[in-house]
C-alpha positions, 0 to 999 in steps of 0.5 A: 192694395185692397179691395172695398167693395164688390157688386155682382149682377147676374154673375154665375149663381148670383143674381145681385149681390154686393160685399163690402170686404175688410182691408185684412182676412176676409172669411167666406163661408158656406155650404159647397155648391153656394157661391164661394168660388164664384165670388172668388172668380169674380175677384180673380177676373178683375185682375186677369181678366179671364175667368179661371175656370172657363176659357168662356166668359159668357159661360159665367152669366146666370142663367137665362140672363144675356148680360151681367157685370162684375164692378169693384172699387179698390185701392192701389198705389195709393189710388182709387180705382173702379172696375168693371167687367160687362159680359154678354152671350152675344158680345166680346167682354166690355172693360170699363175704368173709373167710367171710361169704356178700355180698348184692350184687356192689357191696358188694366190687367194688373191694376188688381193684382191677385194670387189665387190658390185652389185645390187644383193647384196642388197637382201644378207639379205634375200636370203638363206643361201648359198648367205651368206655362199658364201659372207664369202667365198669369203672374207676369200679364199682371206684373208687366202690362207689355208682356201681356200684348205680346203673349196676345198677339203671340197666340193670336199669331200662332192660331193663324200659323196653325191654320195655315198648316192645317189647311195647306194640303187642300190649299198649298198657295196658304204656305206662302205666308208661312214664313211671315207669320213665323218671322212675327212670331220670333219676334214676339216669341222672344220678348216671351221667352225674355221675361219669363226667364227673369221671372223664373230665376226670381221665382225659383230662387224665392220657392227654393227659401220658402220650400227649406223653410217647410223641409230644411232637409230637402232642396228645391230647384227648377229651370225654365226650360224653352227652344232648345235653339235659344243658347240663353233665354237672359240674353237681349231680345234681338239675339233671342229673336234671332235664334226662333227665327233660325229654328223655326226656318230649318224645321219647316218641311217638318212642320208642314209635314206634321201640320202644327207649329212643331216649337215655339214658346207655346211649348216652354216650361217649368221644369222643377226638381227635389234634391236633383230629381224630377219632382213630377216623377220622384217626388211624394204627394207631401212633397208635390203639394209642399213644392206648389204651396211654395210657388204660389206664396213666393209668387205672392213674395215677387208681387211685394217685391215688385209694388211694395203691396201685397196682392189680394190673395184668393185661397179657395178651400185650399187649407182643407187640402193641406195637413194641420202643419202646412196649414198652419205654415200658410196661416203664418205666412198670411198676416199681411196684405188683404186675404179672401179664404173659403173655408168649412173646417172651424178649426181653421177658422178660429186661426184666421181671426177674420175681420169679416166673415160672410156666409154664403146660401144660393148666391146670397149673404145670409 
């Protein structure tokens, strides 16, 4: 899996701008505030969707344009794919595949698959659980295209329920639907709580091989952590549903007390442990960036796992982030699979033996 080529139009900083990308290690240098994230993010949105640093996608058009596009031309599964994204500031964003306007955001997430990787990331362990809930998302709405509708008819479903509670005190007849909206969201919920609990199971038993290989002296472990009425998050769907449906009924007078929806898998989690203890609590920066870096490459593992192909991998100045040992710890575990890195350091340039290297000034390849 790879991409060829890359055309930007009023994305961001750039006003137009087209890459031709090697197959391998793609270099992208440049001066901070330049463009390197942005291309990065455009990379990313073609697989995801969404854009990585924003919730708003017209917050990605250049400014003073009112459309631009993102199109990429990519080989998967031994396919020849062209994608493009069409954002507008007054319009929902337009999809198109090989030509042909997409009706839902699901039918090509995934076709693109990436691994992004930026400094951020690095405090995924101690941030809340929504970073992680969203890092599992992320990979699974790329891995299973049926997971990615139910997650949106999920939220969709849990910004109605909200609304209900929320304005039921100045309208109580709003709560006579509050038990419909709960019955859909347990039956959405479950196939939710479903796959991300095989995924966890995959991704923990992968972290855990690749953490030992930085730290054999030290154990990686974790637990997906969901309702506290689901007995076991592996078991069928239908019996999962069952038990969000009896949790969310004996805390109903609670919710509308409160107003929210008190549970659901909109609160699930990633709980992760070094040598038995909390790592968000106990563990050391070295040990919190050593447990993320070995996330994100076992999330890159699963992904081959998954396709037999490595899926784009986007570092965005990840490595300056890093001490020399990690760093060269990642360069090593790289050498396959097409690879987009922005980087400053030379040192680690000289490691990356980059079949292309662009340099980037003002939205521009100089």
């Amino acid at each position: 899996m790879h991409i060829n080529t890359l055309t930007l139009q009023n994305f961001r900083n750039y006003e137009e701008q087209k890459f031709a990308f090697d197959p391998a290690v793609n270099l992208i240098c440049g001066n901070n505030g330049q463009g390197k994230t942005n291309l990065l993010e455009a990379v990313a949105a073609c697989s995801t969707m969404r854009l990585f640093r924003t919730a708003q996608k017209k917050e990605g058009l250049r400014f003073d344009a009112d459309h631009a596009f993102i199109s990429a031309e990519f080989e998967a599964q031994s396919r020849e794919i062209e994608l493009e994204l069409r954002l507008s500031r007054t319009k929902s964003m337009e999809i198109y595949k090989n030509g042909v306007r997409q009706k839902r955001q699901s039918d090509v997430q995934g076709l693109l698959k990436t691994v992004l990787f930026c400094p951020g990331d690095l405090t995924l362990v101690r941030q809340g659980a929504s970073a992680r809930r969203r890092f599992l998302d992320t990979a699974l709405c790329q891995l299973r295209p049926y997971y990615a509708r139910c997650l949106e008819e999920y939220n969709r479903l849990y910004e109605h329920k909200t609304r209900i509670l929320r304005d039921s005190e100045e309208k109580p007849s709003l709560l006579s639907m509050w038990e419909d909206f709960s019955l859909r969201m347990a039956r959405f919920g479950a196939q939710l709580v479903r796959y991300r609990a095989y995924y966890c199971k995959k991704l923990l038993a992968a972290a855990g091989g690749i953490y030992a290989e930085i730290a054999p002296h030290e154990t990686l472990s974790g637990a997906y952590k969901t309702v506290s009425s689901v007995t076991d998050p592996l078991a069928d769907a239908g019996r999962i549903e069952q038990e969000l449906i009896h949790h969310a009924l004996t805390h109903k007078t609670a919710e509308i007390a409160a107003k929210s929806c008190l549970s659901g898998p909109h609160k699930d989690d990633l709980l992760l442990d070094l040598n038995g203890r909390s790592a968000a609590a106990y563990g050391s920066q070295g040990q919190v960036r050593t447990c993320t870096l070995s996330l994100k490459l076992a999330e890159r593992e699963l992904f081959f796992d998954e396709d037999g192909e490595y899926p784009v991998l986007l570092l965005d100045d990840v490595l300056s982030e890093l001490d020399r040992r990690r760093q060269d710890f990642v360069l090593n575990r790289i050498a396959a699979g097409q690879v987009m890195i922005t980087c400053c350091e030379d040192g680690v340039s000289g490691k990356l033996h980059a079949g292309a290297v662009f340099e980037i000034e003002n939205g521009k390849i100089i």
